[in-house]
C-alpha positions as CSV (number, residue, x, y, z in Angstrom):
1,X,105.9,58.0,158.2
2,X,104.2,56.0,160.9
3,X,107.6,54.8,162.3
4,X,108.7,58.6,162.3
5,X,106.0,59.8,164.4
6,X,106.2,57.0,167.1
7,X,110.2,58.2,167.4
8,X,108.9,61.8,168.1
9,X,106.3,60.5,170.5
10,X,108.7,58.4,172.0
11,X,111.9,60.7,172.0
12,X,113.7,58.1,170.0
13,X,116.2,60.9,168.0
14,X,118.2,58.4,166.9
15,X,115.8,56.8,164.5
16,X,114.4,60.5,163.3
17,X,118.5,61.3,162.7
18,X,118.7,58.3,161.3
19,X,115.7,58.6,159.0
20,X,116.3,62.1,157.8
21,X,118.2,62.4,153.9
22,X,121.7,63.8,154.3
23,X,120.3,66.5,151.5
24,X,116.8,67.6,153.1
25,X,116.4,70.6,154.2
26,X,116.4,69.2,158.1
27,X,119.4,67.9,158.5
28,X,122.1,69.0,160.5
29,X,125.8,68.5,160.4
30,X,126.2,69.3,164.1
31,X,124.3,65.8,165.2
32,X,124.9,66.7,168.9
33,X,122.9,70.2,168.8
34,X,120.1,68.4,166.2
35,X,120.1,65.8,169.0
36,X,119.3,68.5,171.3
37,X,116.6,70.1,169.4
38,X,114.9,67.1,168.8
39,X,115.2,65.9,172.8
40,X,113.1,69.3,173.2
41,X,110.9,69.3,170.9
42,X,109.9,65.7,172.2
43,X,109.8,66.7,175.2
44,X,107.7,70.0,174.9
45,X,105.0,68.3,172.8
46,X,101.9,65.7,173.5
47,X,101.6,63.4,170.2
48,X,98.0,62.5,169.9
49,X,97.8,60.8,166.7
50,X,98.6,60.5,163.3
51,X,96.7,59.9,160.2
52,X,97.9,59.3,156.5
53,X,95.9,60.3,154.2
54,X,97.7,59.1,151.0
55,X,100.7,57.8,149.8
56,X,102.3,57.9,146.2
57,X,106.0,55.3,145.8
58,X,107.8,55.4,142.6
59,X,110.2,52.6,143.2
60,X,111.9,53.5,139.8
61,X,112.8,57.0,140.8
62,X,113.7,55.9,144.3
63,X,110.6,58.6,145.0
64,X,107.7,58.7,147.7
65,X,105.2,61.1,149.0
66,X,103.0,61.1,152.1
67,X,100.2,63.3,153.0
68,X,99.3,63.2,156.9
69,X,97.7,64.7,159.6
70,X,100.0,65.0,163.2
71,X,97.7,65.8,166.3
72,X,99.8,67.7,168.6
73,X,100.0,70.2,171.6
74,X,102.6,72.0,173.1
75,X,101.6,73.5,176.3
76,X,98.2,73.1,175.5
77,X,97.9,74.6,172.3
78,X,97.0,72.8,169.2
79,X,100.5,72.3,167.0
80,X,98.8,69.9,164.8
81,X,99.6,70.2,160.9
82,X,98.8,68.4,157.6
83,X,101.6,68.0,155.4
84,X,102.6,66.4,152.0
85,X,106.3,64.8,152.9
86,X,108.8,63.9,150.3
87,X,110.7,60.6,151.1
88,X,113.7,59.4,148.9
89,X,115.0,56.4,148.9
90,X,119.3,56.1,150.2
91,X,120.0,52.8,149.4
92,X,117.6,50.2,150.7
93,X,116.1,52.7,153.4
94,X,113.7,55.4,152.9
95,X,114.2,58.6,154.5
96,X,112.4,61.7,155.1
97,X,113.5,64.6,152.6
98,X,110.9,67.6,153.5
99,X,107.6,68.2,153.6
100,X,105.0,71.5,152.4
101,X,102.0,72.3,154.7
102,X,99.1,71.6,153.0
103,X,95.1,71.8,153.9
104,X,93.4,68.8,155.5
105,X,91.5,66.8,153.1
């Protein structure tokens, strides 16, 4: 999750392409237009921090799940969220799958 959130802070789509399951919900089969949306929304936000909260692996499953806060702004307005993230293993890399918007802790 950390590595994630640096690639949006530092507009590295390739990694958050990269990262993303082929299955989730996020994904895009048009790479060049999902390219451009992430470019963006880099672009039109201010990352300004991240905290995980918790973190749940079930190795046998091939199974994770995060809970974080992301600080964020866009245009000076608070975008920040708290989310639990569902990660699934794809062969020996773990990739974001979705995530549900959940309360702060």
């Amino acid at each position: 999750m950390r590595a994630r959130y640096c690639a949006y802070a530092t507009g590295n789509v390739a990694f958050l392409i990269d990262t993303t399951h082929p299955d989730g919900p996020h994904a895009r089969s048009d790479r060049g237009s999902w390219r451009a949306e992430l470019v963006a929304y880099c672009r039109a936000t201010e990352f300004q921090g991240l905290t995980v909260h918790c973190h749940e692996i079930d190795e046998e499953s091939g199974r994770a799940k995060v809970m974080f806060t992301a600080r964020m702004l866009q245009a000076g307005v608070d975008v920040g969220f708290t989310e639990h993230s569902l990660f699934l293993r794809d062969g020996r890399r773990w990739k974001y799958h979705s995530g549900e918007v959940a309360e702060p802790p």
